[in-house]
N, C-alpha and C positions, 0 to 999 in steps of 0.2 A: 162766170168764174170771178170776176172783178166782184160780186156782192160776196163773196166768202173775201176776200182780200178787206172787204169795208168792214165788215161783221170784225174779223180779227183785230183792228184798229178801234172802234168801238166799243166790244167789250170789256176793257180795262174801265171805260168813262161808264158804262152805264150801272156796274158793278159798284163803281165809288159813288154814284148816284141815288144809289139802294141803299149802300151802308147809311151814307149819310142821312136818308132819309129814316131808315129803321135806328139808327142811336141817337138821332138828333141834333147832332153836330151843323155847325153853321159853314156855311162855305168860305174856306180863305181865299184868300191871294196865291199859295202854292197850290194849292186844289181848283183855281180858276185857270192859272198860270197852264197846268198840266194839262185842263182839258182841254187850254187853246192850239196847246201842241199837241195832241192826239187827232184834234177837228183837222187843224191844219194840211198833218201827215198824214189822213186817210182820202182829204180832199185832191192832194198829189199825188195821193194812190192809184185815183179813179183818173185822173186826166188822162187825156189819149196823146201820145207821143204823135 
């Protein structure tokens, strides 16, 4: 159950990782920013209480 919890924190990142890859866009600082809080909050997802 916890990999469907990871899957739904992830898919926002992998998504804007496609985009960028299919228009070409270069990665920012808010686009870095966002993915280090997505990583973050799915890594605190998975931790075991």
């Amino acid at each position: 159950m916890r990999q469907v919890g990871v899957l739904s924190y992830l898919t926002p990142l992998l998504s804007t990782l496609l985009l960028m890859q299919v228009t070409g866009r270069a990665l920012s600082w808010s686009i870095a920013l966002a993915a280090a809080l997505i990583i973050g909050a799915a890594l605190l997802g998975t931790r075991r209480s």
